[in-house]
C-alpha positions as CSV (number, residue, x, y, z in Angstrom):
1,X,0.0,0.0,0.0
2,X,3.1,2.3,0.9
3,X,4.8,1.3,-2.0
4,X,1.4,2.1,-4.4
5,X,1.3,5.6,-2.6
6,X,4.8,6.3,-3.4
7,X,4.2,5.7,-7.1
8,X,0.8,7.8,-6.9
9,X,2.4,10.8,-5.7
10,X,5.0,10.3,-8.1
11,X,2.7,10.1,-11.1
12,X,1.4,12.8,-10.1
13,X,4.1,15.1,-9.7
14,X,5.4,13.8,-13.1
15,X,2.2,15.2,-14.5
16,X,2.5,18.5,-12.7
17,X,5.9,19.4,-14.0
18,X,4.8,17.9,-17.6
19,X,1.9,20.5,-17.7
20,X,3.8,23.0,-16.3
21,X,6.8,22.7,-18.1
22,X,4.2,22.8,-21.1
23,X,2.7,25.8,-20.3
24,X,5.8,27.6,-19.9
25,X,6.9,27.0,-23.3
26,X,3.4,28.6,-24.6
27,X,5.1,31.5,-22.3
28,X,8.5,31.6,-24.3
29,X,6.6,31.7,-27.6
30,X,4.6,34.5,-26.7
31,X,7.6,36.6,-25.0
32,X,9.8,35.8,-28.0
33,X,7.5,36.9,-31.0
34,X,6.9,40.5,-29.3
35,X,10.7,40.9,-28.7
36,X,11.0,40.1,-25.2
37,X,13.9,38.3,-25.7
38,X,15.1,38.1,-21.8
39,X,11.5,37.3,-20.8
40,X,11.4,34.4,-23.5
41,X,14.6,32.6,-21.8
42,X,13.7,32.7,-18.5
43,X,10.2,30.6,-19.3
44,X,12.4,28.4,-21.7
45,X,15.0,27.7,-18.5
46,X,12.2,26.7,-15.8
47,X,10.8,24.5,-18.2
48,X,13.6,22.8,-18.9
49,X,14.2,22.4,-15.4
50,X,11.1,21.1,-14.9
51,X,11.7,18.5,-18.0
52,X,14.7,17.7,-15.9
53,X,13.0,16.4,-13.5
54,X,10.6,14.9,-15.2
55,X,13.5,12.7,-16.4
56,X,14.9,11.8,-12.8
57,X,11.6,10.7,-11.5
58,X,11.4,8.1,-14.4
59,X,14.8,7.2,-13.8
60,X,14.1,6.1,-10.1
61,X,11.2,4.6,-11.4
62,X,13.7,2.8,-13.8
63,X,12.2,3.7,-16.6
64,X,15.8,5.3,-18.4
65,X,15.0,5.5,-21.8
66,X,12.0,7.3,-20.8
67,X,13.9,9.2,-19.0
68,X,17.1,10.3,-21.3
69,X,13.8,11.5,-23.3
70,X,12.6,13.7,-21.0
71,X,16.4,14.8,-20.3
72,X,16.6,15.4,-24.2
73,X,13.6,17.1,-24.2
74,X,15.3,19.7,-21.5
75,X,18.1,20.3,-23.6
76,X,15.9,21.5,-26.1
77,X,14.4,24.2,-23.4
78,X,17.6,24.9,-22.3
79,X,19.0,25.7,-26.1
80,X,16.3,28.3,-25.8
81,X,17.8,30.1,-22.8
82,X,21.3,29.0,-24.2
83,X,22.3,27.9,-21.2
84,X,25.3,25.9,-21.7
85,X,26.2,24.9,-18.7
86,X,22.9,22.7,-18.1
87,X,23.0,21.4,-21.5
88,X,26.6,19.8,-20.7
89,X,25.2,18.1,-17.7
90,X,22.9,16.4,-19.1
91,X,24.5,15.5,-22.5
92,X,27.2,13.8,-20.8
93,X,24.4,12.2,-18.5
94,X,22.4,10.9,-21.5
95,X,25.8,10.3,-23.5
96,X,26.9,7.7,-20.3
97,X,24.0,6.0,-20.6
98,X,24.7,5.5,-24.3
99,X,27.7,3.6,-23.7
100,X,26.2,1.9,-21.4
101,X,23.4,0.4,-23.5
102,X,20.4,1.9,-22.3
103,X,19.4,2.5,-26.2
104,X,20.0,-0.8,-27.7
105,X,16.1,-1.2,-28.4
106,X,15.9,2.7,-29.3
107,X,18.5,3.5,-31.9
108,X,16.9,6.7,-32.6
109,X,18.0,8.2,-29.1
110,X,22.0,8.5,-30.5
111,X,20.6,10.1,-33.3
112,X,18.8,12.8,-30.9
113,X,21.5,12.9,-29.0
114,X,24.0,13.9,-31.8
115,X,22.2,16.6,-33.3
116,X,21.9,18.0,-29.5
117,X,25.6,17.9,-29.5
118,X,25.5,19.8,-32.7
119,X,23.0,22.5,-31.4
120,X,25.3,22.8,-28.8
121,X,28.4,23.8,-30.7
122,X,25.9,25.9,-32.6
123,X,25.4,27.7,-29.8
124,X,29.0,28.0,-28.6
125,X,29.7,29.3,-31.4
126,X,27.5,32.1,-31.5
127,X,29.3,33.1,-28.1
128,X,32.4,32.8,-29.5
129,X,31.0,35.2,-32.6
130,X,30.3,37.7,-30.0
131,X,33.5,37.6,-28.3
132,X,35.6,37.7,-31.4
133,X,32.9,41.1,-32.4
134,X,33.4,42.8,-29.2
135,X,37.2,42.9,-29.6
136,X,37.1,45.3,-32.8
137,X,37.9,49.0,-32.2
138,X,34.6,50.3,-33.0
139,X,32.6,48.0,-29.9
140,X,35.5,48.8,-27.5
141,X,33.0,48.5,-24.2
142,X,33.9,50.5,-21.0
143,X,33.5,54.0,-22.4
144,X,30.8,56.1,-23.7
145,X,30.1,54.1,-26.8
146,X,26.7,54.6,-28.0
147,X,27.5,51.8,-31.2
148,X,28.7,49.0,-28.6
149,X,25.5,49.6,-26.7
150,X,23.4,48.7,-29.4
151,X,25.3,45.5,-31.2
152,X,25.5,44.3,-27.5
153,X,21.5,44.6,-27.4
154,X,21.1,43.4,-30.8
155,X,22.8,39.9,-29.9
156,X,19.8,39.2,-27.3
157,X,17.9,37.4,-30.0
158,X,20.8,34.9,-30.6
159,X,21.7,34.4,-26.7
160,X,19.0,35.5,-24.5
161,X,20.0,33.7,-21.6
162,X,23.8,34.7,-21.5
163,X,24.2,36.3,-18.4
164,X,27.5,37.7,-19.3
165,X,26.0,39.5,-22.0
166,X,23.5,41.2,-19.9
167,X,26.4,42.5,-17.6
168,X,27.8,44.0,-20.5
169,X,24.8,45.6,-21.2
170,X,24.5,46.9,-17.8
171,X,28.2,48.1,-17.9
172,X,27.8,49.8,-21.1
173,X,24.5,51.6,-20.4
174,X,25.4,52.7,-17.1
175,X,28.5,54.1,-18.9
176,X,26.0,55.9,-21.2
177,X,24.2,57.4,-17.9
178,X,21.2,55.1,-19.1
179,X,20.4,53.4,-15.6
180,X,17.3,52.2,-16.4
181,X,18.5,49.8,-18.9
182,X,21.8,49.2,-16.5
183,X,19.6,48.2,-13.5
184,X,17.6,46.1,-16.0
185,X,20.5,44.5,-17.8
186,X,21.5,43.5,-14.3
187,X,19.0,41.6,-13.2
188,X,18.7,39.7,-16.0
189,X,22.6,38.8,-15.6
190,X,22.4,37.5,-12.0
191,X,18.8,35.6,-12.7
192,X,20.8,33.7,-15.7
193,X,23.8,32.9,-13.3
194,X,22.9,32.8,-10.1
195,X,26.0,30.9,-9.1
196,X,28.4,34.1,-10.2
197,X,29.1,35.6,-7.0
198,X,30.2,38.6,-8.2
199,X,26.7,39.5,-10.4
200,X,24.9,38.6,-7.3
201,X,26.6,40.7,-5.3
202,X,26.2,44.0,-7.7
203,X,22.7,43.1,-7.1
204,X,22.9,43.2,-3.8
205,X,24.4,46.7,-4.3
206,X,21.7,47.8,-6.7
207,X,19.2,47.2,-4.2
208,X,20.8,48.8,-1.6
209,X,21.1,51.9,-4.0
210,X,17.2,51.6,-4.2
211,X,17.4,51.5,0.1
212,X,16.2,47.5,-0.4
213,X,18.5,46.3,2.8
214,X,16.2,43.9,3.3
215,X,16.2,42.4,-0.3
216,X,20.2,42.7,-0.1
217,X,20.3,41.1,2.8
218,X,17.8,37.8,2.0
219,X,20.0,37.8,-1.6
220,X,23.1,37.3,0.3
221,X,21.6,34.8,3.0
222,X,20.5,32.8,0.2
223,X,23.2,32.7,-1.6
224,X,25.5,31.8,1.2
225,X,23.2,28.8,2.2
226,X,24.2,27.9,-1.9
227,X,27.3,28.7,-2.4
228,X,29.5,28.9,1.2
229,X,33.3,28.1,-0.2
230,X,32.3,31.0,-2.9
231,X,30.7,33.5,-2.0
232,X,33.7,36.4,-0.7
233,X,32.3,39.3,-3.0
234,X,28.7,38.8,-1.7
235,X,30.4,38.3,1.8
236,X,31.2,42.1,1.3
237,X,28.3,43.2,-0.3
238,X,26.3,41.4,2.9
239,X,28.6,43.3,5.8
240,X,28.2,46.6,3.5
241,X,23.9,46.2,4.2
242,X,24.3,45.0,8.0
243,X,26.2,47.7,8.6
244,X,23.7,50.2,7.8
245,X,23.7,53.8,6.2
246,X,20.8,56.0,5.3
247,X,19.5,56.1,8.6
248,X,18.8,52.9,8.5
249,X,19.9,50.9,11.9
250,X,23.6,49.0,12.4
251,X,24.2,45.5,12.7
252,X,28.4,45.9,13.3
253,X,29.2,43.3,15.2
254,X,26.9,41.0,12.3
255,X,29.0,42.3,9.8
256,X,32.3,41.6,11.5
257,X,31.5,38.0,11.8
258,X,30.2,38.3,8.1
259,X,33.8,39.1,7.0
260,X,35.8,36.7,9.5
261,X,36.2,33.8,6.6
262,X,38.0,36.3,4.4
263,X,40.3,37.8,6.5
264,X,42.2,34.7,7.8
265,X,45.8,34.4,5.9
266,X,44.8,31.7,4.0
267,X,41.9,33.2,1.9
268,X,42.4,32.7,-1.4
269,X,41.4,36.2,-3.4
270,X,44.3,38.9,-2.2
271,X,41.5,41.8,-2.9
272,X,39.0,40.2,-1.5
273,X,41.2,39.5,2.0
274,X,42.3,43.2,1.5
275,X,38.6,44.6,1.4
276,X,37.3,42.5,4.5
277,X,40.3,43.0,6.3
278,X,40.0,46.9,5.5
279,X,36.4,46.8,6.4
280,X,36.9,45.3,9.5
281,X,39.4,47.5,11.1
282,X,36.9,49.8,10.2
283,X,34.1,48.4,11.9
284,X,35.9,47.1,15.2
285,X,36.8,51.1,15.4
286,X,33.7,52.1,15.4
287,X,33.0,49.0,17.8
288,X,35.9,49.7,20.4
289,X,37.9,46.4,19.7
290,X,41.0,47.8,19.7
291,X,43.1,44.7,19.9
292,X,41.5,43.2,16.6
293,X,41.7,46.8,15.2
294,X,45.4,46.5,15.4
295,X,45.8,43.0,14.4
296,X,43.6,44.1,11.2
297,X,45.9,46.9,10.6
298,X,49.2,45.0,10.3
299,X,47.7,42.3,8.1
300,X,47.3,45.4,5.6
301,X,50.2,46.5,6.3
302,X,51.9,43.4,5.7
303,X,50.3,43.0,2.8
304,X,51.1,46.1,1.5
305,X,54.8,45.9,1.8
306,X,54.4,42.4,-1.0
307,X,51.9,44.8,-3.3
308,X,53.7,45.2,-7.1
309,X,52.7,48.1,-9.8
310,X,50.1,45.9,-10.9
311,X,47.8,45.9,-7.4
312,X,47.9,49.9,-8.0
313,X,43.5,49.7,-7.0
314,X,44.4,47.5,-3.6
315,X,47.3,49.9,-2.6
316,X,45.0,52.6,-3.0
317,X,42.3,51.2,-1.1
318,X,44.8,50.1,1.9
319,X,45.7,53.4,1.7
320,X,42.1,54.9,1.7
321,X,41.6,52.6,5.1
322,X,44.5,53.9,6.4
323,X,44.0,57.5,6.1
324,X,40.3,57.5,7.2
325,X,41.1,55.4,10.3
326,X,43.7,58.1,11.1
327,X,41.3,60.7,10.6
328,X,39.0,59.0,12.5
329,X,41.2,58.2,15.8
330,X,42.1,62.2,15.7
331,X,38.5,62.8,15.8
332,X,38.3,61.0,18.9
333,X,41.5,62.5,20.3
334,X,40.0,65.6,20.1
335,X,37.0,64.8,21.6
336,X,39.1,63.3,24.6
337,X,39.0,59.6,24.1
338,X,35.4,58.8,23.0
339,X,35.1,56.6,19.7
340,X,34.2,58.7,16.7
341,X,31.9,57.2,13.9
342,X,33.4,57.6,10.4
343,X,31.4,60.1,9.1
344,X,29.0,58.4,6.4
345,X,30.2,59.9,3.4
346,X,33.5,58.3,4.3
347,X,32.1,54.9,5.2
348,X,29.8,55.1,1.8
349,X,33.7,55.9,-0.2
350,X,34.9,52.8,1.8
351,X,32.1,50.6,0.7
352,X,31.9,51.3,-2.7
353,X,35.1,51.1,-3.2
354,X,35.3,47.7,-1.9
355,X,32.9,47.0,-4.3
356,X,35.1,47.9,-6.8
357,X,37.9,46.3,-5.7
358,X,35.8,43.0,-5.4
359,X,33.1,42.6,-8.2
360,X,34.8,43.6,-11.0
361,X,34.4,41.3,-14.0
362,X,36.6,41.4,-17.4
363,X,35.1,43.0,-20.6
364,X,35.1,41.4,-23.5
365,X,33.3,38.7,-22.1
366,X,34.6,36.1,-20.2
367,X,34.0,32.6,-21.8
């Protein structure tokens, strides 16, 4: 009887995620003929999900050709959102159990399965197309170049879901003083990769710039929970929110524990150990914890003394930490002893330029 329930409920949700899956690709179609290209991909990408697993239930169930079908099937969705990363997994998936006969009965699954592998070098090359486009003079991105705007947007019919493409988007219109689009261009980046810490954490600072602490906040948390052993940028971004601004009430000793990860020797990012390390002094300043203040300051120090010509933007941000905590302890010198707060224009210049420091992906696009 159990065992009969089990299989229910199973059925069930099999046909749940068929339908829905269904009705989402009725969604892409729609999007896609009025031009909303981004819109399109998203709907294409939960469905295929959903096809996904569609295909794992059925394998359980032992049912695996029925299930490299469904699989296939989300490969199709996923060429849609051209998201190549989930097309690979489940190629090789469906590719395994190929070799190891699963298809002896269905010959017509290798044949599905090599024009997916064809589709997907289709698409890869389309990416590579872009990349090879973007490194002529005339779309030279990261200035105010009207032309590179507009190939970047025309390529969103060809790769929707391409998250990096969105950032340059965003990076380009923002360049252009068209936020709108920016913001926009942003979002649709971090939905289409949200294991990138560093596009989830620039939305974390977009919606702190829109005073959403609490949506910056929940982003971060989440993401953690995801993604612990990757996750310094949004680490930042998260200790930038706790700790307040715009009135809005502090959470300092939250956001030194945020940080504590990066700052220990063995951190692997150098910028990433120098922002948290920098943020921190400033925070157990304004907290009284003089000892780790100190401690926090010789590691910069330290590291300082090994920076080349290369790490000019970490030298300078050392140095930004350095001068403002020295403003800061003359402050309360003169106000005989008592701990000054950095004043918040200071502690917004420290912030953002952590940001900076931290989140900062290459253009062209990285493959």
């Amino acid at each position: 009887m159990i065992v009969e329930k089990v299989i229910g409920e199973k059925t069930q949700r099999y046909r749940e995620l068929e339908r829905e899956s269904s009705g989402m690709l009725l969604d892409h179609d729609s999007r896609r003929v009025l031009g909303r290209y981004e819109e399109a991909a998203f709907h294409a990408l939960q469905a295929g999900r959903r096809r996904a697993s569609m295909g794992k239930i059925l394998f359980d169930a032992g049912d695996h050709v029925g299930a490299a079908e469904d699989w296939l099937s989300a490969t199709a969705c996923f060429m849609l959102a051209t998201a190549e990363d989930q097309i690979r997994t489940l190629l090789d998936i469906v590719r395994r159990m190929e070799d190891d006969g699963d298809f002896e009965s269905r010959p017509e699954m290798s044949d599905i399965l090599q024009q997916r592998d064809q589709e997907l070098r289709a698409l890869v090359g389309k990416r590579i197309a872009l990349l090879r486009e973007l490194a002529l003079p005339e779309y030279q991105l990261d200035d105010s170049n009207k032309r590179a705007l507009d190939f970047l947007l025309e390529q969103r019919r060809e790769l929707p879901g391409y998250a990096l493409l969105h950032y340059a988007i965003s990076r380009q219109a923002m360049e252009l003083g068209e936020t709108e689009p920016a913001d926009r261009h942003l979002v649709w980046a971090a939905t289409f990769a949200p294991e990138n810490a560093n596009l989830i954490a620039l939305l974390g600072y977009l919606r702190l710039r829109h005073r959403r602490r609490d949506r910056a906040i929940e982003l971060a948390k989440e993401f953690l929970e995801d993604y612990p052993s990757a996750a310094g940028p949004v680490r930042i971004m998260l200790a930038n929110a706790l700790s307040g601004g715009h009135d809005e009430p502090l959470d300092r000793e939250r956001a030194i524990e945020v940080l504590r990860p990066l700052i220990d020797e063995n951190w692997p990012d150098r910028k990433e150990r120098i922002a948290a390390l920098a943020i921190s002094a400033a925070l157990c300043y304004e907290t009284g914890r003089k000892d780790e203040l100190a401690r926090h300051v010789g590691a910069l120090r330290s590291i300082e003394r090994g920076l080349g010509q290369a790490d000019l933007s970490a030298y300078t941000y050392i140095k930004l930490c350095e001068e403002s905590l020295l403003q800061a302890g003359e402050a309360a010198d003169r106000e005989e002893g008592g701990v000054v707060p950095l004043p918040e224009a200071k502690r917004q210049q420290f912030f953002r330029s952590a940001m900076q420091l931290t989140t900062s992906l290459p253009l062209p696009l990285a493959a």
